[in-house]
C-alpha positions in Angstrom: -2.3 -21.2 -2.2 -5.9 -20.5 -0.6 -7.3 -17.4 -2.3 -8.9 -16.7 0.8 -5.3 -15.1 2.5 -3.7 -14.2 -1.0 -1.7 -11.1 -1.1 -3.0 -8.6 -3.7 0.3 -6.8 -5.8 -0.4 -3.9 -7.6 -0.1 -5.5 -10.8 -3.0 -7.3 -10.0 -5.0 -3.7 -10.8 -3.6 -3.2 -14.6 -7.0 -4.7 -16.0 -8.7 -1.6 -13.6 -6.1 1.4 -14.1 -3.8 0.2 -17.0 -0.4 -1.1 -17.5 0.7 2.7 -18.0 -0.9 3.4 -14.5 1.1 0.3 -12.9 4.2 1.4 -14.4 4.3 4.9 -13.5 3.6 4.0 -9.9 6.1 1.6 -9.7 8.3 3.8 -10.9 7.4 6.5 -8.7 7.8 3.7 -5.5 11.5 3.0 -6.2 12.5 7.1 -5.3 10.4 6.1 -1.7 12.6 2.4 -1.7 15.1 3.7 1.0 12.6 6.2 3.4 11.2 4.7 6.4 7.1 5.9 7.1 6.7 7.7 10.5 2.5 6.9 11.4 1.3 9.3 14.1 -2.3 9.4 15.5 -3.6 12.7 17.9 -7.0 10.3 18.8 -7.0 9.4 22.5 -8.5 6.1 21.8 -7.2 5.3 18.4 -10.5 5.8 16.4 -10.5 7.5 13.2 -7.5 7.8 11.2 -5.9 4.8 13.5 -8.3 2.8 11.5 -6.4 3.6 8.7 -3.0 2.3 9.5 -3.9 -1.3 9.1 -4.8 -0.7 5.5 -2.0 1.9 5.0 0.2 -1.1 6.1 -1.1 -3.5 3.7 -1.2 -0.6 0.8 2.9 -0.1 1.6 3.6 -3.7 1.7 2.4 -4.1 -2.1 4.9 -1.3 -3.3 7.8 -2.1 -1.1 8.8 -5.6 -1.5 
């Protein structure tokens, strides 16, 4: 697989926050397993906190797989 358009998991941080850290988000990710994420932006345009959702998308994909 080209590294280039590999998907990061969180595991892939315990060498930066821990195994413990890993674990206790995990854990924390299977009470949010079932809820569905409502995004909602006030910006006209869709600067600002729009910018956000692409990496807010990304960050959710890693937990719920």
């Amino acid at each position: 697989m080209n590294d280039k358009f590999k998907l990061i998991r969180v595991e892939n941080y315990k060498p930066y926050i821990g195994n413990e850290a890993v674990e206790r988000i995990l854990k924390k990710n299977e009470k949010l397993a079932d809820l569905h994420i409502a995004h909602i932006d006030s910006t006209y345009y869709g600067r600002g906190i729009a910018e956000l959702l692409s990496s807010l998308t990304l960050s959710m994909s890693l937990l719920f797989r």
